[in-house]
N, C-alpha and C positions, 0 to 999 in steps of 0.2 A: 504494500500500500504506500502511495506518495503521500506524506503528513507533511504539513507545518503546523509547528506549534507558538504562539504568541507569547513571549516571558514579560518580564517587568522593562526590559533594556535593550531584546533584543527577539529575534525570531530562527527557527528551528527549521532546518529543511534535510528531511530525509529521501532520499531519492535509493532503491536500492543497489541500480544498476552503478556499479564504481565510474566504468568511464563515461556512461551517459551522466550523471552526475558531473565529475570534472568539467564535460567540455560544458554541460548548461551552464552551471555555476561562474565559470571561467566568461564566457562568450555575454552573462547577464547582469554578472555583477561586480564592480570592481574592487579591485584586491583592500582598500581603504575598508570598506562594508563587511569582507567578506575574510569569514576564520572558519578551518576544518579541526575538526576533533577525528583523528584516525582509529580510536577505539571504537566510538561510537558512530563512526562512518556519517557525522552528523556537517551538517554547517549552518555555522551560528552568521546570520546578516544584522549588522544594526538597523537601531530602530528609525534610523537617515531617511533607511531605504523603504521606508514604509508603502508608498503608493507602488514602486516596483514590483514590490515584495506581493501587493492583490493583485495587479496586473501581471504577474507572471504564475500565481496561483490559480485563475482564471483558465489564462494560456493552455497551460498545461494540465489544468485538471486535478488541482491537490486538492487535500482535503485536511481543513482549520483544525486540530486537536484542541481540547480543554486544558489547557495547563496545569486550572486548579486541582484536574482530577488526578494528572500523571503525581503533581506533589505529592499528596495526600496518600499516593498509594508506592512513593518511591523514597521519600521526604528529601536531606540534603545532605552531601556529601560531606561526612567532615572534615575539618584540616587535620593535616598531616601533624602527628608529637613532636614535639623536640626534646636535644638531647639535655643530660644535664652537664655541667660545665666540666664537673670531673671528669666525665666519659672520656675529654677533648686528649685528657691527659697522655694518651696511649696514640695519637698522630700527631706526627711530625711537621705535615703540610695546615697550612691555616685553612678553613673547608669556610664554603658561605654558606649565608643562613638556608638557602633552600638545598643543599647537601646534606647540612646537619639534622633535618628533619624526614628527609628520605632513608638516611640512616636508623634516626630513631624509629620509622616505622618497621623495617628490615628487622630490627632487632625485635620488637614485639611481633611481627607477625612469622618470624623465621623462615619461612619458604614463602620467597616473593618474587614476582613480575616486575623491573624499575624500565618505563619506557620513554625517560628524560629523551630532549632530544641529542644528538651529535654537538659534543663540544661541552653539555655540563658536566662531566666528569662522571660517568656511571660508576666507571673505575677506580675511581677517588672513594665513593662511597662503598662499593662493592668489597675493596681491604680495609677504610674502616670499619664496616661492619664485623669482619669475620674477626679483628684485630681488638675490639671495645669485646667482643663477647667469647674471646680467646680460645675461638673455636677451628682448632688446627689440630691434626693439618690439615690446608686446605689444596685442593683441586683446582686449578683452572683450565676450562675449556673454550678453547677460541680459534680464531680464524690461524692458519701458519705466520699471516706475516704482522700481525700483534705479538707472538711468541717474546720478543726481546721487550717491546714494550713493555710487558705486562710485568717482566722480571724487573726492569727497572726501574713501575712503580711502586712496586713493592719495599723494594729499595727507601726511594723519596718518601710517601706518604707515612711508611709504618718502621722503617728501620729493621724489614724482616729479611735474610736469604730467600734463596727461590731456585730451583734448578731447571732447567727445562728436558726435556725429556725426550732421549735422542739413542740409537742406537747402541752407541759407547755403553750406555747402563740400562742399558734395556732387563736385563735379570737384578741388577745391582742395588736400581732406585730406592726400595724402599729401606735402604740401611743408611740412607741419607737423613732418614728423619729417627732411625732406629738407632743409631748410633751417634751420627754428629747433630740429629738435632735442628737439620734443614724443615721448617715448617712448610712448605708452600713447593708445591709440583706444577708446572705447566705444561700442558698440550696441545695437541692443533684436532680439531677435527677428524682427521681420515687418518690417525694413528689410537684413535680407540681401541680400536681391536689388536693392534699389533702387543697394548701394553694391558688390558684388561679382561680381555674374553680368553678363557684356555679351552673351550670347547665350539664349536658352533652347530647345529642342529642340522641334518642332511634332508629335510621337505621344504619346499619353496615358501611358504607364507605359515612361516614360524609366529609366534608369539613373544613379547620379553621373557614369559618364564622357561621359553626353551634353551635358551641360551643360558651357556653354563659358564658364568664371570669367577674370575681370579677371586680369591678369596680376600688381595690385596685391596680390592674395593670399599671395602669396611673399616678401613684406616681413617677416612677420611671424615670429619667433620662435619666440612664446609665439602660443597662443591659450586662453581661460579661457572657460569654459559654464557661466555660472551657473544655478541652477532645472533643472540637464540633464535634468530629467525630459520636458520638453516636447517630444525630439527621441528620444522614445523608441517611437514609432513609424516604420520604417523606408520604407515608404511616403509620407511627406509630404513636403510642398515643403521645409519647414525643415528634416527631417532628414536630407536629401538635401544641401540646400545647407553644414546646417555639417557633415558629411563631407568635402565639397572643398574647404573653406576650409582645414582641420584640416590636411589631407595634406599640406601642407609645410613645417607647423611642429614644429621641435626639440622643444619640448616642450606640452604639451596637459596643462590642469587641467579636469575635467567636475567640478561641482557639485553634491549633493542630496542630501536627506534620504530621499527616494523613489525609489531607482533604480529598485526591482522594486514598480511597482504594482501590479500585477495576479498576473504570474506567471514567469518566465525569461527567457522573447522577449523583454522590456523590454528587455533588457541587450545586444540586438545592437548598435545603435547605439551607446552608449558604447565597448563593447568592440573594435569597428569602429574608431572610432578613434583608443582607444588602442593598435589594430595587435595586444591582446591574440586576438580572437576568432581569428587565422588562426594567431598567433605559441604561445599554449594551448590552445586548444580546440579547434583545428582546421579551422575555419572555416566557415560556414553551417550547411551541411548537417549537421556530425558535431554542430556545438551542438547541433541543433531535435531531434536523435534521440537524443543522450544526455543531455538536461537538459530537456527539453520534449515528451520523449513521455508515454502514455498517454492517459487520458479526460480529464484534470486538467490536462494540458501541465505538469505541476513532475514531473518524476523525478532521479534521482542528487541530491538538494541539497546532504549534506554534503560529497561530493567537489568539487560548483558552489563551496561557500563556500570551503573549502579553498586551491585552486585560484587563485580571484577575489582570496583576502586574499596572498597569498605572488606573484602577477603583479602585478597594475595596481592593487589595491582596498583600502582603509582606512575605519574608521569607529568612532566612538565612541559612548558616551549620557553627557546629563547625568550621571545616578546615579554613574558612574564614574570622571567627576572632579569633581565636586562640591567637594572637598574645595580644587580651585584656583578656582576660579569666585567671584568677591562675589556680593551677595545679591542686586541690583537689575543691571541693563545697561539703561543711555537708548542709545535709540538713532534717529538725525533719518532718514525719508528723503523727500528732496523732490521734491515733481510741479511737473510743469507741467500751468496751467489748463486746460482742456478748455473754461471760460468768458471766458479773459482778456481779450476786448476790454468785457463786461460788470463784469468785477472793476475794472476801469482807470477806467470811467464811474461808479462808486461811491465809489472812491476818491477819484474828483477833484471829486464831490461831497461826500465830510467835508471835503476842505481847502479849499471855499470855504466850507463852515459853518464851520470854527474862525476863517478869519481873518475874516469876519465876529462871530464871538462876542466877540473880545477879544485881543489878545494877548500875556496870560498866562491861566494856568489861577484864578490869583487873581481877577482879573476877570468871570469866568465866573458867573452865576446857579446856584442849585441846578435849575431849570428846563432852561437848557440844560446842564446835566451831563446831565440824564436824556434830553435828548434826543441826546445825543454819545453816548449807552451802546448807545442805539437803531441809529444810523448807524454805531457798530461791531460791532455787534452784528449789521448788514445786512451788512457787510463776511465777516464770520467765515463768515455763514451761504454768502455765492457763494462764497468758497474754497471750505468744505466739498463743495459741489455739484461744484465741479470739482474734485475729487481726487477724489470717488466710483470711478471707472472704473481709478487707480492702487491704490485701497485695496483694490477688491473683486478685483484682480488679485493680491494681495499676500495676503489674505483665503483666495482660493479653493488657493493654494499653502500654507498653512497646512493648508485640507482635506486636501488631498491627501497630505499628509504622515501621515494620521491621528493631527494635533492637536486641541486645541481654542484659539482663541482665546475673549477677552474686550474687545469694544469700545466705545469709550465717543463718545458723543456729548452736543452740546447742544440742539439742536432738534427739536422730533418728526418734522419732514417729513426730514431726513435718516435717522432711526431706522426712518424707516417705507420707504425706499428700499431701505436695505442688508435691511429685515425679506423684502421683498420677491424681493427679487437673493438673496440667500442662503435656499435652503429648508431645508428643518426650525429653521432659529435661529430665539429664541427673545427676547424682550426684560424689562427692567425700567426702566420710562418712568414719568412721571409719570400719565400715562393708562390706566397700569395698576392693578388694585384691588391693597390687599395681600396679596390670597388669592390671584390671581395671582401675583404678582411674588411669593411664596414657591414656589408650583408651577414655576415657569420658573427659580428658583433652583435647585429642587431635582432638576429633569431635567437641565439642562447640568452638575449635578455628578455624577452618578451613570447618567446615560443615555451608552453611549457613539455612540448615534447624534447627540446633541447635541451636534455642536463650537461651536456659534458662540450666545453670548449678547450682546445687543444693551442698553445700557447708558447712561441720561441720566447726565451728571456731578452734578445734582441729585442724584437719586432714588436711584443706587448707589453713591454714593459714600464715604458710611460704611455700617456694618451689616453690610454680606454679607461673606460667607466663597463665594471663587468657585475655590478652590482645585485645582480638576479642571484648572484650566490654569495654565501658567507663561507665557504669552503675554499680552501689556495693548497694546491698540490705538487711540492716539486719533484722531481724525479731526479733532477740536473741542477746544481747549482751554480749561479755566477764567479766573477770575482772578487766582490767587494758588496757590504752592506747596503750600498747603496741601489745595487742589482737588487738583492733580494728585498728590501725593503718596497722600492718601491711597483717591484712584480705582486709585493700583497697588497698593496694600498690599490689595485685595479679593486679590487673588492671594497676595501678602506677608506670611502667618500661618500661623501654628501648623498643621502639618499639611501644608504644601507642602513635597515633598525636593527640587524642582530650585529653582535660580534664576528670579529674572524678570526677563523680557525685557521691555521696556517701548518702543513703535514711538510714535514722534512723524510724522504723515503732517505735511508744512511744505509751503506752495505755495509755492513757485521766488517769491524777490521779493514777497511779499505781507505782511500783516500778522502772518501766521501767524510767517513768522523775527523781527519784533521780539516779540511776545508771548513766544515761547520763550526768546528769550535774558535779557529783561525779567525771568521767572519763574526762568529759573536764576542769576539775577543774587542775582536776594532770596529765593532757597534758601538761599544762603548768607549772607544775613543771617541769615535764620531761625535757621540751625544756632548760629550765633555769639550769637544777643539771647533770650533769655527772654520768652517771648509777644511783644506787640506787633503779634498776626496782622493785624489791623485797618487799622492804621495803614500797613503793609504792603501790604494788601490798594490800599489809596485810593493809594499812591504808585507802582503799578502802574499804576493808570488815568492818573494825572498823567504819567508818563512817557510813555505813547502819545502826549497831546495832543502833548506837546513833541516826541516823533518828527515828525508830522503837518506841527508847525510847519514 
């Protein structure tokens, strides 16, 4: 059924069909008026738009809901607890006030859904929690190319080890916490079974209890699902397996910006378990008939939403705390090569060129500088190449979210990779004419099928206004703060209301971590010295040679 419902401030429009929805909503009402709520697949229009709002319920044939009556029979969502001050005692990091309250719910309701969006730190909250309720050890499961990430929040927020979990100790692991006392194990996805299952079931359309899990599963405390949208299908191997992992841990944090991509069903699997779907909803069967009937599979929402936020479920937008948020968030996460036996033979070809050049950078010819720019230059490009596969995994979870990113590269054959990997995006390259690279400006700002703009550091790195997204991606970075700086501020102007997020892709060990640290080094010169970009810029190169040395 099409509803709208009249509030005190504002009006309700359900539409069940997803993309007929978008494109009305989009095509009727302007982005000023017009807020989505993804749990409830709802959108809320201000009360601006009133005459619109009858003239398009007309239109199209909706049908006015009593509001008094949905109250009375759902009443009102309450706020989320907050923590008490001593809690803070046990993090490192300073959290905002809407962290510290997604926390405190965490902790009371112990198996929970946080579907903050991209950028408020799920992550932040996710090792507070398990760290305030000293419930370890803990599991995390997430996407391959957070893996280092995740170790090194652990690090920052809570001052805990962390190991990741990799072939080398594939039998070994669990005397990490058995014996030295490693609290925190991380994995990827599609190594579940490699380190958890010792049995699997030989009929095609098994069950979780058929599968016979390591008994090392029971260790864990906590277990944390980062990206959990990817186990939101209940049929697959993964979200079969982290089901049984799940089942004997105290407490469970599920991850994402996208729990309901499509339509209700998503949500068996989280809700599964966090033990909510038998404990409210009643379990399978009553879900898929009271929340996922008709032609459309979405019925009851508001009572779904209801329901979901006061059990297991929490979630916020930018727009709504904005007001705690700074303007920029860096944020590193680093891969491992997909090429590293080819990055290692390039590398060890610049360090017989340097120590053949000279050694000091004094000594050096203007000749061989430009051919040391080259040879790093070779370098940056096989990083790139090998992180492709953790980017574009990071990338398409951004899609999925229905974001947009903005990503920046140096080379065209990389631009021309992700152009390729990613459809419909869109690029502004050096190779591109200006009339172009205006058309492709002006569809990822304004097209909402266009999430992803593909970006030389050259070419877009002043000028444009990319402002459709609050997301900045590099793969490739320049040579000086002044490159990267203001390749994020394309996002960073007049006209953006969220934050931006700003992703540094770093290869594990490669030249990419001195470059970055090198460039946040003489950021903060920069802030402190009046021009001098130049001079800046040459003493960034000089320091590489002398890393190399």
């Amino acid at each position: 059924m099409q509803t709208i419902t009249e509030r005190a401030d504002h009006f309700e429009i359900i539409i069940p069909d997803r993309r007929v929805m978008q494109d009305l909503m989009i095509h009727h009402f302007p982005s000023e008026v017009r807020k989505f709520d993804p749990v409830s697949r709802v959108y809320k229009i201000d009360k601006s738009a009133e005459q619109k709002v009858r003239w398009f319920a007309d239109k199209f044939r909706f049908q006015f809901v009593d509001s008094a009556t949905q109250e009375r029979q759902w009443g009102e969502i309450p706020p989320l607890p907050d923590l008490e001050m001593d809690e803070l005692q046990y993090i490192k990091r300073k959290m905002f006030p809407f962290q510290r309250t997604g926390v405190a719910f965490s902790l009371d309701k112990k198996k929970v859904m946080c579907g903050d969006d991209m950028g408020l730190g799920k992550t932040t909250q996710a090792i507070a929690t398990a760290t305030i309720a000293n419930a370890f050890p803990v599991l995390v499961i997430c996407p391959s190319s957070l893996k280092y990430n995740w170790q090194e929040e652990w690090e920052v927020v809570a001052g805990k080890k962390s190991i990741v979990l990799n072939d080398s100790v594939r039998r070994t692991w669990p005397n990490y916490w058995r014996v030295m006392n490693v609290p925190v194990f991380i994995t990827n996805y599609e190594s579940l079974r490699k380190f958890f299952v010792a049995k699997m079931p030989k009929e095609k359309n098994y069950k979780v209890a058929d599968i016979e899990f390591a008994e090392t599963i029971k260790m864990f405390k906590t277990v944390i699902f980062d990206e959990a949208h990817r186990i939101k299908e209940w049929t697959t191997q993964q979200s079969k397996f982290a089901m049984g992992i799940a089942a004997f841990a105290e407490r469970v944090e599920l991850l994402s910006g996208t729990f309901v991509v499509n339509k209700p069903k998503d949500l068996i699997v989280p809700l599964s378990i966090t033990g909510a779907l038998s404990k409210e909803f009643g379990g399978f069967k009553n879900f898929m008939n009271t929340y996922c009937a008709g032609r459309t599979g979405a019925s009851n929402l508001s009572e779904l939403n209801y329901k979901l936020r006061t059990s297991c479920f929490y979630m916020r937008f930018k727009k709504d705390v904005l007001t705690d948020l700074p303007d920029k968030i860096r944020q590193k996460v680093y891969c491992d090569l997909s090429n590293q036996a080819e990055y290692d033979r390039a590398e060890n070809n610049l360090r017989q060129f340097l120590l053949e050049a000279g050694k000091s950078s004094e000594q050096v010819t203007k000749a061989m500088r430009a051919e040391m720019m080259v040879q790093i230059g070779v370098l940056k490009k096989i990083s790139a190449k090998g992180k492709l596969d953790d980017a574009l995994e990071y990338i398409q979870d951004v899609i999925a979210n229905d974001d947009k990113i903005v990503v920046f590269v140096h080379h065209k054959e990389i631009a021309m990779i992700l152009k390729e990997k990613l459809e419909g995006s869109v690029t502004v390259t050096g190779e591109d004419v200006i009339e172009q690279r205006q058309e492709n400006v002006k569809r990822f700002q304004s097209d909402p099928i266009c999430q992803v703009i593909i970006c030389s550091i050259a070419a877009a790195g002043v000028g444009l206004t990319l402002t459709a997204s609050s997301k900045v991606a590099f793969i490739e970075m320049g040579w000086s703060p002044k490159d990267q700086d203001q390749a994020e501020d394309r996002c960073h102007r007049i006209g953006q209301k969220d934050n931006v997020q700003a992703i540094y892709f770093i290869g594990k060990g490669t030249i990419d971590e001195r470059i970055y640290e090198i460039i946040d080094e003489k950021r903060r010169i920069v802030k402190a010295v009046t021009g001098g970009t130049h001079e800046v810029e040459t003493s960034i190169f000089d320091d590489i040679i002398k890393l190399f040395k």
